[in-house]
Each structure stands twice: as C-alpha cells, then as structure tokens.
N, C-alpha and C positions, 0 to 999 in steps of 0.2 A: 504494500500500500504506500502512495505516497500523495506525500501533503506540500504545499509551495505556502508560506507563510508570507507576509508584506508587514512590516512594522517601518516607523521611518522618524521616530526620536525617543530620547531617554528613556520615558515611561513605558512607551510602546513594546522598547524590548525587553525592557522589564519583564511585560505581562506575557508577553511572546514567551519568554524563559522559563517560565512557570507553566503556559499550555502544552509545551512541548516536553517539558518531564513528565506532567502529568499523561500526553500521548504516549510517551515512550512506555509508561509502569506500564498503562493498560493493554499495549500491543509493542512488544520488544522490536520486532520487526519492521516497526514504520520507519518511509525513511522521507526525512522533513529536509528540505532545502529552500532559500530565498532571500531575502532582502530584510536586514534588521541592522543588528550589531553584535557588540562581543558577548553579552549576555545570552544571546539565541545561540550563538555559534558556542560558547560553553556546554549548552543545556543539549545539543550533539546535533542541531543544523547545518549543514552545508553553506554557509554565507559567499551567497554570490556577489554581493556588495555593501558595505557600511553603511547603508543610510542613516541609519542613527547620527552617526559621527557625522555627517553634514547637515544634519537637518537646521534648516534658515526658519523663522520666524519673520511675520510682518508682509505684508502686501508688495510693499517697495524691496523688499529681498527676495522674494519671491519670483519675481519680474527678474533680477539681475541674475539668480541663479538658474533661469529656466531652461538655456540652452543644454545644460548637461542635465537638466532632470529630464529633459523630451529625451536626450538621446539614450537616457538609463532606460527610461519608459518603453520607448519603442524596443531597446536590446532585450525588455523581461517579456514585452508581448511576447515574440518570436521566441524567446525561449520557452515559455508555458506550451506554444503553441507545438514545437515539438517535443516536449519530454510528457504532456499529457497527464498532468496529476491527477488524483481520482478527486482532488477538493484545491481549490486555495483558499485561505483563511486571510481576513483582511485585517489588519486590527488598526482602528482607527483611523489618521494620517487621512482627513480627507480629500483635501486638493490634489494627490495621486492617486488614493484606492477608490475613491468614485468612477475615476475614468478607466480606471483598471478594472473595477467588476464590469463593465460596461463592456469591454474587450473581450474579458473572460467567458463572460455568456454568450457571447457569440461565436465564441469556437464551443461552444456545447460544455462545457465545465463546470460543476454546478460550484459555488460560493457561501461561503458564512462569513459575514462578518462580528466581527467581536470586540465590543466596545463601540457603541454609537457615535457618528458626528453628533455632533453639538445642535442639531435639527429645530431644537426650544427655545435657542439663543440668535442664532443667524442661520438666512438663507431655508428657513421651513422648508422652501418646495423642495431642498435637494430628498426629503423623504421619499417621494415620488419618483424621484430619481433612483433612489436605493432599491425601492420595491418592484422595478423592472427586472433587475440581474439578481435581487438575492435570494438564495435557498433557504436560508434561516439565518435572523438577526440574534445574537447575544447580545444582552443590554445588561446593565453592570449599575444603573441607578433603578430604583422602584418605581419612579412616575415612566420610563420610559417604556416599559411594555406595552401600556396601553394606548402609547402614539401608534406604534406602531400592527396592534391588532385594530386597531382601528381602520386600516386602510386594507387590511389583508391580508399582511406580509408576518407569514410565521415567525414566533417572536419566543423568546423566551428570558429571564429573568436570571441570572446566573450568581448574583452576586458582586460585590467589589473585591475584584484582585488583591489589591493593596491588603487587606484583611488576612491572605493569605502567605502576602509577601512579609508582614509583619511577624505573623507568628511562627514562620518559621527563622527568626534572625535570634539571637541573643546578642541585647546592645554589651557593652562592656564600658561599664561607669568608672573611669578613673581620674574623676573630675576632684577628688581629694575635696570633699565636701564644699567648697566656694559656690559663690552664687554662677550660673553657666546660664548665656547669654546667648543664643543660635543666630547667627547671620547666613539666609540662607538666598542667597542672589540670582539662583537659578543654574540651566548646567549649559546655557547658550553661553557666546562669545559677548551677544549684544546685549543678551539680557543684565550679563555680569559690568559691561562697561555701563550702563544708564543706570542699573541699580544701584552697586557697590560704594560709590562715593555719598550715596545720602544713607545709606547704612553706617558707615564708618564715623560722619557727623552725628547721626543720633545717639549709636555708641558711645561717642564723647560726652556726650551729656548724661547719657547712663553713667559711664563710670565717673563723673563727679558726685553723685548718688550714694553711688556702688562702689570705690576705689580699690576695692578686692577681686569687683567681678574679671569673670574669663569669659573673653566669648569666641566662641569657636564655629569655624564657616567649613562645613563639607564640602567636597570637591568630587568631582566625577574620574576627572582625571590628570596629569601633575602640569597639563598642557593649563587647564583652568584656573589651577592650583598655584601656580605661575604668575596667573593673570591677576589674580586675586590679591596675593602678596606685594605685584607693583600700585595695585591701585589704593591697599591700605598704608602702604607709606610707612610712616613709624608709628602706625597704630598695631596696637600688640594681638593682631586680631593671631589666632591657631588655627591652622588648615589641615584637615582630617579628609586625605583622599577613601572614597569609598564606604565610609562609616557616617553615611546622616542617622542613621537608627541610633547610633552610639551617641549622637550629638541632642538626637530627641529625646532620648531615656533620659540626660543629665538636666537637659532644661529649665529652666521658670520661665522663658519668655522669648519667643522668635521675632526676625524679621524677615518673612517668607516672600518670595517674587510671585507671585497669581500664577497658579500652576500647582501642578500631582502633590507638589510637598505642603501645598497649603492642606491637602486632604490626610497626608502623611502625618504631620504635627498635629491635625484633630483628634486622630486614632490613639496618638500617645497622649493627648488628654492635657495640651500644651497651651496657653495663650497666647495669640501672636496678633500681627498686623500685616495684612495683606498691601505690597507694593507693585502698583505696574507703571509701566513708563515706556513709551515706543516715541517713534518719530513723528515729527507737527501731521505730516500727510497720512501714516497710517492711522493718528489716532482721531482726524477728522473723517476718512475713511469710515474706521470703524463703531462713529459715532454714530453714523448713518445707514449701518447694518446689523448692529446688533441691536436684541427687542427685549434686553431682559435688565431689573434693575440691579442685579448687584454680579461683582465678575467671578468673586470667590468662593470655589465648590463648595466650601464647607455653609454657605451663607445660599447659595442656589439651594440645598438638600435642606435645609433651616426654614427655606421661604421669607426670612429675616434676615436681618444683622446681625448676627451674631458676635463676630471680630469686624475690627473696623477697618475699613480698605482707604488707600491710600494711591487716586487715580492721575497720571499726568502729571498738572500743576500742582495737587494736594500734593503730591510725593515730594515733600520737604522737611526737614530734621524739625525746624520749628513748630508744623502740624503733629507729627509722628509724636515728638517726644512728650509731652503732656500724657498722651494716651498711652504710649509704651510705660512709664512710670507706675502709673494706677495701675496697669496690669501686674506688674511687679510686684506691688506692696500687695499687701493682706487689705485688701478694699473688697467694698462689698462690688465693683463692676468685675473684679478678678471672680467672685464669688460664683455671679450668674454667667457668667464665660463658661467655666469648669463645668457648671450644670448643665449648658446649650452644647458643649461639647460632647457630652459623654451624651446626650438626645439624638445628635446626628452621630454618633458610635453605634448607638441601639438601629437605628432606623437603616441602616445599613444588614444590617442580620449577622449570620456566621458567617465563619471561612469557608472555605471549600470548590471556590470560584471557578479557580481553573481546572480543577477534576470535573466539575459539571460542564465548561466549556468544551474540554476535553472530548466528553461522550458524546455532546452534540458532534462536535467535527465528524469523529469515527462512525456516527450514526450517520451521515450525510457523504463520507467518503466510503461506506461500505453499500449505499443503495446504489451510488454509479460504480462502485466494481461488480456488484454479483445482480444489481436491479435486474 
C-alpha cells in the first residue's frame, strides 16, 4: 500500500509525523512518501522535498516565491501521476493542496484531507472547492464537522493532534526554580524579524519587575537560533533548539506569535499574549479577507477573548507590557485566564488524533486497492 502525504510548514509536519507512525503501527508494510520535512522523513517517509523548511508566509511572499513553488507543483503532479498511490493525504497548507486535490482527482486518486483550511475565517467558498476532489475530510476542531456535512462532503471529527503530540513529550524542567519567561516568535524567518524586537522590549520591562527572571525563546532550528540571538542583542534572552515543550512546562507567562504555539501554550495551561505583525500590504490585504473577530486559536475555540492579542500597530512593548505584568502577578485577570484555559483544554477532548486519522487514510486507501 502506499500513501503520498503533502504537508508544507512547521506544524504540518509535525502532524504529518504522528499520522505516519500511527500508519506504520497499524500496517508495517505501508510505504509513505512526499512533501513535508524532517519530522515526516524521521517518522520513515520518503521526503521528496523540504517544504516545511521553505514554507513563506504572507501574500507579498507568496507572489515572490511562486516561480519555484509552480515548478515543485507541476514536478509532484507528474510524479503522483506515475507512481499511483492508492491515497494522498493533504494536510493543511492550502494555497498548494487545494490545487493539488484538484489535480489528484483527476487522475482518479481518491484524497483525504487532514486538518481543514481555515474555511470560517477566509475565502468560505474555497469549501466548495474542497468538496469537489475530497474523499473524506478530517477536521481537528469541533465546530468544523458540521460545515462540512452540511454540504455533503464526508467528514469526520478526529481530534486535535497537538493533544497527542503533547502527551507523548516529557518536558525537562531545569529552570532551577526562577520565575521562566517564554519568548516565542514563531519558526518563520519573517515572523522572527517583525516579532523579536518588540518581545525583547517588553522583556525589559518585565525584568525591571522581575530582575531574577529567565526567559527562554525555542528555536526550531540553530539557522533561527542564530537569528534570534542577533536580534536580542545583549539581552540575556536563552535559546533552546527543539525543546518548546520544555520551555512551556517551566512557564508563568509567554509571548507567542499567532500561530500552532498559541494552541501549544493553552494545553500547558500557560498565560500568554498573542502577537502578529506582517507587512502594510498584507495586513491591508488581509483586513479585507478575513471574516472572523479575533486571530488566536485558542480565543477562535473560546468564541471570546480569552488572552489578549496584540495586532499590527497594537504590537508595541508599551501596549503589551501592562497586560503581560497582570498576567504575571497573582491577579484575579491571571485567575480567569487559567480557568478559560483549561475550558478550551476540555473542549478539545482526548488524544488519540492521529491513530483515528490514521484509520480513516487506511480505510480510504484500502477501498481503491481491493474496491
């Protein structure tokens, strides 16, 4: 049996790494190859290309980076197209794997995708686009099942990854009891340059507070790692490649980049403050595309505010730091955080995400081998 998997940043291969152990327990014999990163290619993929490690953010990067993403595009078509998998599995990444299921189902290959676009927030109709090519959707939030049985498109509920990826880590605290500060900027190039510098300012005003605290910024990898260290200067930030679990377990308080770790640090049960910040054109762009009021998952699955985000222009040490402080201290806003926290913990359910992910694939790659 074989599987062609699409993943195309950090998160993605994350989840990717987990469905494919989880394929491998349940059938030794599969054999999985495609597009992700080094965590898919660990879990025993065939990685045909790094997408992960390029993957651009933003409208305006998109555009610049597109000549090599057509001609990866075009090179994976004609590859599917002769090696014939009995499934491709999409996960996420929609500005490529919509045009990709799109492809797929027209060489007769059926598809699952895992992990929904964002369909609730921008671009709705791309649903309808989905439910052309897909054989069955895995959705990974609770409200989204019902978008999509609502139009048709076999659906199913699987859980959130992340639930899984958590409980099988053990952080390692060796923060020597001090107050631990998480500067978390994201695992992009851009995200780290626009974010890092007004983290680094807030931190200062933290540690006149705090004059004990540590705070320590994860890195993906020592390329970022790098990057991080030029842009804190002789601020005494710690850079911990590959260990954010180990950064969350120590925690009282993040500053996360809007994105997968904003969901990561709700799970460890952490107070933080959501930052984003893109270029004048994307973020005028995306003012006028996206339909939903707040950006951060953990505040989308809330339906409220629950942490406070920090958009654009708000993205300033001067805004931030008032709010970062209260959350700090023993305040009663710290108080109903923790509570709103551990509600979007609940509401999420148990582990076991990508073992059920898992069975749908094998269920949908064994009706086109033996159908």
């Amino acid at each position: 049996m074989r599987v062609f998997l699409i993943a195309g940043e950090s998160s993605g291969d994350l989840h990717g790494a987990n469905v494919i152990r989880a394929l491998r327990a349940a059938c030794p014999e599969i054999v999985c190859e495609g597009l992700g990163g080094q965590r898919m290619a660990e879990a025993g993929m065939a990685l045909r290309y790094d997408l992960a490690r390029e993957a651009v953010m933003g409208f305006t990067e998109v555009v610049r980076a597109f000549p090599g993403i057509r001609r990866l595009f075009l090179d994976t078509v004609r590859h599917i197209s002769a090696c014939r998998p009995d499934v491709v599995v999409l996960i996420d990444y929609p500005g490529f794997n919509i045009r990709m299921g799109e492809k797929v189902k027209e060489l007769g290959i059926p598809v699952v995708y895992y992990i929904s676009p964002q369909v609730w927030a921008w671009k709705q109709k791309r649903i309808h686009t989905i439910a052309r090519f897909v054989s069955r959707m895995l959705v990974i939030l609770p409200f989204e099942e019902e978008l999509y049985r609502q139009i048709g498109v076999p659906c199913a509920y699987v859980g959130h990854p992340l639930l899984d990826h958590i409980a099988s880590r053990r952080a390692n605290d060796d923060t020597d009891g001090r107050l631990v500060i998480g500067l978390l900027p994201g695992s992009r190039e851009q995200e780290i340059r626009r974010l890092m510098p007004t983290m680094i300012e807030t931190a200062e005003g933290i540690r006149q507070r705090y004059p004990d605290a540590r705070f320590l910024t994860p890195c993906v990898d020592t390329v970022r790692e790098a990057q991080v260290r030029a842009l804190a200067d002789r601020f005494p930030v710690e850079t911990l490649v590959g260990r954010t679990y180990d950064v969350l377990a120590a925690a009282r308080f993040c500053l996360v980049a809007s994105g997968t770790a904003t969901l990561e640090t709700a799970l460890f049960g952490v107070p933080m403050a959501i930052l984003y910040r893109t270029s004048p054109i994307n973020y005028w762009i995306a003012r006028r595309v996206v339909s939903i009021k707040h950006i951060g998952i953990v505040n989308i699955i809330a339906g409220r505010e629950v942490v406070p985000e920090f958009i654009q222009h708000e993205a300033r040490a001067e805004a931030i730091l008032p709010r970062a402080l209260e959350l700090i201290d023993d305040t009663p806003a710290r108080q109903r955080v923790l509570a709103d926290l551990a509600e979007v913990k609940a509401r999420l359910g148990d582990a076991g995400a990508s073992m059920r992910a898992a069975r749908h694939v094998l269920e949908v790659a064994k009706g086109a081998a033996y159908g």
